[in-house]
C-alpha positions in Angstrom: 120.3 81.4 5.4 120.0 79.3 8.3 117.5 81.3 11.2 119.1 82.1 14.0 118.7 79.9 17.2 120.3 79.8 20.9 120.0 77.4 23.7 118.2 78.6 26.4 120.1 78.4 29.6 118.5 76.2 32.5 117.6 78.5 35.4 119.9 76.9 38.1 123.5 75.8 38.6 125.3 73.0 36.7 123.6 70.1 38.2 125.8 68.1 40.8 126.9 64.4 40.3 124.8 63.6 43.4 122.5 65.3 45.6 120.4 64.4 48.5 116.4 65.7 47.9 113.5 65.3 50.0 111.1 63.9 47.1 108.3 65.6 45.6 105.4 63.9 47.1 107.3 64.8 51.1 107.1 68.5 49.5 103.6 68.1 48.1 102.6 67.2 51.7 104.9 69.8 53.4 102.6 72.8 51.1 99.4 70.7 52.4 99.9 71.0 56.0 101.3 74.4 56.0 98.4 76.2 53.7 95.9 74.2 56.8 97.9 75.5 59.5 98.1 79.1 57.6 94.1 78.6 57.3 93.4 77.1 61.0 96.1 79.7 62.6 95.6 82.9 60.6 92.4 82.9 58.4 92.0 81.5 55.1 92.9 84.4 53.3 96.7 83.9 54.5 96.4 80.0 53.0 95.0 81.1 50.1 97.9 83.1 49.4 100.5 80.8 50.9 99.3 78.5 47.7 99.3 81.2 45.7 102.7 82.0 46.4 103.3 78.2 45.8 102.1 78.8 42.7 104.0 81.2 41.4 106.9 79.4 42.6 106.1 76.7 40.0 105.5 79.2 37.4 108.9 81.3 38.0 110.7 78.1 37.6 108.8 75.8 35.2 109.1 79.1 32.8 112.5 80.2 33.7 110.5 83.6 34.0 113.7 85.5 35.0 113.7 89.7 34.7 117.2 89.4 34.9 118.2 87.3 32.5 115.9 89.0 30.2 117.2 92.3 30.4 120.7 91.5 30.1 120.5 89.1 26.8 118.9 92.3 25.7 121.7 94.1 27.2 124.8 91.9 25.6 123.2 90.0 23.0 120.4 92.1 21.4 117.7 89.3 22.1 114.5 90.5 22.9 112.2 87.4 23.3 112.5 87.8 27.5 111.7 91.5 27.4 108.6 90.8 25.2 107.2 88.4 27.6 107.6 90.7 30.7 105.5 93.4 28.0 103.0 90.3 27.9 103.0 90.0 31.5 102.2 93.8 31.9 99.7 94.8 29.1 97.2 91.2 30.2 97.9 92.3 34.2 97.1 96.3 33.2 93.7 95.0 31.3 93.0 92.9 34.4 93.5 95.7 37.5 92.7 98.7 35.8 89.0 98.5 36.1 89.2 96.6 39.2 91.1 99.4 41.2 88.9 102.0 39.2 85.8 99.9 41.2 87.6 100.0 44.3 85.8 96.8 45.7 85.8 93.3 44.4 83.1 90.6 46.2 83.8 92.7 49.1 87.1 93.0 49.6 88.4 96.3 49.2 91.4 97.1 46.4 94.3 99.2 46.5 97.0 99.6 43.9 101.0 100.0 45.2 100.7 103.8 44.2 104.3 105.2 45.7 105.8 108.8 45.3 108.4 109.5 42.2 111.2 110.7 43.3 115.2 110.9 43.9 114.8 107.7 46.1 113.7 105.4 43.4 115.7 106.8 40.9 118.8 105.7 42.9 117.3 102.6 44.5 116.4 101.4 41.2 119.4 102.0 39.6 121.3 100.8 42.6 118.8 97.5 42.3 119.2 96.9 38.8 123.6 96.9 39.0 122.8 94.1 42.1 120.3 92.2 39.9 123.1 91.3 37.6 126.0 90.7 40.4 123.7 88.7 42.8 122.4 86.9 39.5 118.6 87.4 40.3 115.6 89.8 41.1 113.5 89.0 43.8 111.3 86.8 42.8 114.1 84.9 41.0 116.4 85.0 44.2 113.3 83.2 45.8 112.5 80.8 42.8 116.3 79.9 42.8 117.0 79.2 46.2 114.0 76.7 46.4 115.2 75.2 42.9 118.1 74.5 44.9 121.2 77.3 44.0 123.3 77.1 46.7 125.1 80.6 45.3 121.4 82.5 45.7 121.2 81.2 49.4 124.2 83.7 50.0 122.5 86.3 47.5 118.8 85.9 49.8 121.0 86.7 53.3 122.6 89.2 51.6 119.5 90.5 50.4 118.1 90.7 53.9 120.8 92.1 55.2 121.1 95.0 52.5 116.7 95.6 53.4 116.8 96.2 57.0 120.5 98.4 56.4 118.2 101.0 54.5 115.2 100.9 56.7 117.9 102.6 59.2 118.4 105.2 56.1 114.2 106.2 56.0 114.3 109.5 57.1 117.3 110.7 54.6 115.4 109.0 51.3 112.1 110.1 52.5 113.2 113.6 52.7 114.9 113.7 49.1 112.6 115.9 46.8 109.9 113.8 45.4 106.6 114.5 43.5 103.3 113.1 44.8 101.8 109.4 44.4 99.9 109.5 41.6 97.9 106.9 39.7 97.1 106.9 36.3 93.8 104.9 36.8 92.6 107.9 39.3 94.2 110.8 36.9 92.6 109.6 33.5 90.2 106.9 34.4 90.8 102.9 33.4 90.6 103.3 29.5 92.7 105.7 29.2 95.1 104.8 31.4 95.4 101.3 29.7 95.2 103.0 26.4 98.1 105.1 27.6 100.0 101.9 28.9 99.8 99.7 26.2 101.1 101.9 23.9 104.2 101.9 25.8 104.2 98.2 25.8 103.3 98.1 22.5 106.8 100.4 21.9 108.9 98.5 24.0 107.6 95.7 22.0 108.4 96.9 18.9 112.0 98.4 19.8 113.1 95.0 20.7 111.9 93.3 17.4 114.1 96.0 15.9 117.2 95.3 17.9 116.6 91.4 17.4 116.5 92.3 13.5 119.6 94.6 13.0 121.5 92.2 15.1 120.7 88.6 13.4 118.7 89.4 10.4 115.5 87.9 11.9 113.9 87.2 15.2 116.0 84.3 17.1 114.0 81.0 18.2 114.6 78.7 20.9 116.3 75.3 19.9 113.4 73.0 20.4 113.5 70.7 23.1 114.4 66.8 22.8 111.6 65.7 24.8 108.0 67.0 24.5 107.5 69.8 27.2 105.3 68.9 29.9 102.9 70.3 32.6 104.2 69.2 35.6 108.3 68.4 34.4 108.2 71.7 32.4 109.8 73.4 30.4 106.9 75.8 29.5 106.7 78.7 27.2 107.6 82.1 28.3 103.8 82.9 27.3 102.5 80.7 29.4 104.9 81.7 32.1 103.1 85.5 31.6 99.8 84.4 32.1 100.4 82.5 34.8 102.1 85.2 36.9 99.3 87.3 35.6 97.0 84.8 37.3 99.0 85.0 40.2 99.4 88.6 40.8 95.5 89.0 40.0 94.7 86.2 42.8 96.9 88.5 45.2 94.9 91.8 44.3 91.7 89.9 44.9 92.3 88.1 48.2 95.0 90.1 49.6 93.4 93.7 48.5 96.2 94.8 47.1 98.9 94.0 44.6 101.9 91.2 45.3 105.2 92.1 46.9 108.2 90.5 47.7 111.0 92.4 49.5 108.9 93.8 52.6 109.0 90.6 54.4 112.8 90.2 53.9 113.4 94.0 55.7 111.0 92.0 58.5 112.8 89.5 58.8 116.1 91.5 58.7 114.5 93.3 61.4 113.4 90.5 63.6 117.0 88.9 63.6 118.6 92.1 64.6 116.1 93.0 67.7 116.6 89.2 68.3 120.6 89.9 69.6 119.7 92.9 71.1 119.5 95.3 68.4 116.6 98.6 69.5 114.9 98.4 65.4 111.8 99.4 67.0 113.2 103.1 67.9 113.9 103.6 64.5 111.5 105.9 62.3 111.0 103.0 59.6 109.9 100.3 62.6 107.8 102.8 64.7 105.0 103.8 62.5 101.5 101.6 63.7 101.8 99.7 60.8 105.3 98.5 60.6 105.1 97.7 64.8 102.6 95.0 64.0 104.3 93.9 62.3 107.5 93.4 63.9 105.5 92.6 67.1 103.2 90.1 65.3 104.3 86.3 63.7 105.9 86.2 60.2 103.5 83.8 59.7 100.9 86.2 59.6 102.2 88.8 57.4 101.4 88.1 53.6 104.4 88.7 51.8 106.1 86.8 54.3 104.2 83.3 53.6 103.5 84.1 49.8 107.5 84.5 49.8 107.8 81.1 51.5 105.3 79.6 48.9 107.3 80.6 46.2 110.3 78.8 48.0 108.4 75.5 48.4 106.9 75.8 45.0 110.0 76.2 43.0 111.4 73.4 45.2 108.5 71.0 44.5 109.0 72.1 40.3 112.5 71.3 40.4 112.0 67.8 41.9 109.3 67.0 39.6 111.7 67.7 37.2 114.6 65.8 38.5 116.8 68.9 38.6 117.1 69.8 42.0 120.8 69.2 42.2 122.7 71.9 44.2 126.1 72.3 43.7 127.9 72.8 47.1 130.9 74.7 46.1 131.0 78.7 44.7 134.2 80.1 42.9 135.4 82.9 45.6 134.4 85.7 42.9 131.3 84.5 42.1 130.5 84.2 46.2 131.8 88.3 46.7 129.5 89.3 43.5 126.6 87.2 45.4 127.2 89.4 48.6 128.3 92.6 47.1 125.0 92.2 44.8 122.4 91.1 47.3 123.5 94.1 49.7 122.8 96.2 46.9 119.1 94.4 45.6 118.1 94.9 48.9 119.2 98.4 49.8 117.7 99.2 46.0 114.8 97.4 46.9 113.6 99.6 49.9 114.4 103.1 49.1 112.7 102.8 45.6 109.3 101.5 47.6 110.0 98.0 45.8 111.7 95.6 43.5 110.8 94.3 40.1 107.7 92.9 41.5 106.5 95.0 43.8 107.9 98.9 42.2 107.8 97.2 38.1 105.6 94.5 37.9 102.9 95.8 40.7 103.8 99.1 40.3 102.7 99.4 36.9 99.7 97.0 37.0 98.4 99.8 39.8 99.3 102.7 37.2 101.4 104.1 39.6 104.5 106.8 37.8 106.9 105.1 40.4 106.7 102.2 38.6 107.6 103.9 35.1 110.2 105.6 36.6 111.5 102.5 38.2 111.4 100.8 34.9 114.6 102.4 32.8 116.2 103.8 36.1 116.6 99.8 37.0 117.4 99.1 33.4 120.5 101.5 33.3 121.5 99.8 36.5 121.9 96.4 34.9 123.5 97.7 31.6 126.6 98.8 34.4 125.6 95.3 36.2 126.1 93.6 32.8 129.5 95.1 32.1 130.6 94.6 35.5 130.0 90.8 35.3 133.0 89.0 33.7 135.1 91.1 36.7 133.6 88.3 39.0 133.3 85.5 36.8 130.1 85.6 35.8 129.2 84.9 32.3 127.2 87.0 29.7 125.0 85.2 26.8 126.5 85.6 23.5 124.2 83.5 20.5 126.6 82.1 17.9 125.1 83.0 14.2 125.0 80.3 12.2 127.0 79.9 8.6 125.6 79.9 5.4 
């Protein structure tokens, strides 16, 4: 019998006819003066992660590292190869942190996992998260990777996104007061061994489980269809191995300059925020906006708050992969359908987003890299949310992966 293969789907639109680009080397230049004025203007720990950020732009895209489109081939078609590279991307980021936040300290800066309370606020916000994944068509990171690869449909998703963040920072007080038990960290309850031993096992499930799916479904593991052309560096495609350690490498580089782990959806409640008190809107009275910490940051410049320009490097990053690879083509016009499940679904990743203390990257990926419960609860609360996401997508037009098996 023949072995099973699919095409793997590019990670942006149908490419148009025609499009009008700025050029790689203009981009290449752009990240160059903005990482100097990051470093003149705000210290050269915000630069550092502005190219950070830039980095794992390139890596999202060049990988086509998408949680998304993982979970829901698992979902629909029973392949697993997706959902085995995010257990990669956990088990080499858990061997990394573990002993790092156990130290505390790292060439004296001082580490802090994202270490949240479990509760009934991220078992709705993830589940609520995980049903927008699949209707805006991305997570975070891939709403961010997209828009700089040049989908005009996740430029609607990323303002709805925005819009949904700063809606439930108005909400605080109710999802703070639903009953929740207390942050708790396996690193700090077991110590680092342990606690990795503990986690990779998991993984190391998870792993297994999906092999087994894969199997009953095919008959054997499905491949990739190679490539015509010889993958390269810098036009990609890569591996979704190499797209693991990369991220790995990126999250790690975060922990160590930033002090703590990486985050995306934060800086979109800011900017939410600052738009609203912008027209005259009073966000600083409310609960969410008034502690010390979160006044700063309103009062201070976006260009100064870390998610904020790591989320911007990860737009110019995926913008200077695409270009390198000749595929930054967006397509200008969105079926109506497809435009409502964009809105409908960003509102929804963003409202997720904050009452669950994060998103795939900061409550899944960060979440369980800092051994934090909230992160393993977010895990199959979000999951459950795209299995309804999945079946709600061909009511908008959206298509679901099917692999064809071959004959005999």
């Amino acid at each position: 019998m023949a072995v099973a293969s699919t095409t793997l789907s590019p990670p942006l639109e149908a490419a148009a006819p025609r499009s009008i680009s700025p050029g790689p080397a203009v981009v290449a230049l752009l990240i160059a003066w903005a990482a100097w004025t990051l470093n003149a203007g705000f210290g050269w720990r915000i630069g550092a992660l502005f190219l950070v950020g830039t980095g794992a732009g390139v890596v999202l895209y060049h990988a086509a590292f998408g949680f998304t489109s993982a979970w829901r081939v698992l979902i629909a078609d029973g392949r697993g190869e997706g959902v085995r590279a995010q257990m990669l991307l956990l088990a080499l980021t858990c061997a990394a942190f573990f002993p790092l936040l156990a130290q505390g300290e790292a060439f004296g800066t001082r580490l802090s996992g994202l270490v949240q309370p479990p509760g009934w606020s991220v078992v709705i916000g993830a589940f609520v998260f995980g049903v927008g994944m699949q209707l805006g068509g991305g997570c975070a990171s891939g709403t961010l990777f997209s828009v700089g690869g040049g989908s005009t449909r996740m430029v609607v998703t990323l303002l709805a996104f925005i819009a949904g963040s700063v809606w439930a920072t108005a909400h605080s007080t109710f999802w703070a007061s639903l009953p929740a038990f207390r942050p708790t960290s396996l690193v700090q309850q077991f110590g680092p061994v342990a606690a990795l031993a503990m986690s990779l096992a998991v993984f190391g499930a998870i792993f297994v489980a999906t092999v087994v799916i894969e199997r009953r479904r095919f008959g054997q593991l499905v491949v990739a269809e190679p490539s015509s052309r010889r993958a390269r560096w810098l036009r990609g495609p890569w591996p979704l191995v190499a797209g693991a350690i990369g991220l790995m490498l990126v999250n790690l580089a975060t922990l160590l300059i930033a002090g703590r782990p990486w985050g995306v959806t934060s800086a979109f409640a800011l900017w939410g925020a600052k738009a609203l008190r912008a027209v005259g809107v009073p966000v600083e009275t409310w609960p969410y906006w008034a502690t010390p910490g979160q006044t700063a940051a309103l009062d201070g410049s976006v260009f100064g708050d870390v998610t904020s320009v790591m989320d911007g490097g990860i737009v110019l990053g995926a913008m200077l992969a695409a270009l390198l690879a000749s595929r930054f083509k967006p397509v200008w016009t969105v079926p109506v359908r497809s435009l409502v499940a964009a809105i409908a679904g960003g509102l929804m990743l963003g409202y997720g987003a904050r009452i669950a203390y994060g998103c795939n990257i900061g409550a899944y990926f960060s979440g369980i890299a800092s051994g934090s419960l909230h992160g393993w609860l977010w895990l199959p609360c979000a999951f459950l949310g795209n299995v309804v996401g999945t079946w709600l997508r061909p009511t908008f037009g959206l298509s679901v992966e099917r692999t064809t098996l071959p004959k005999c």
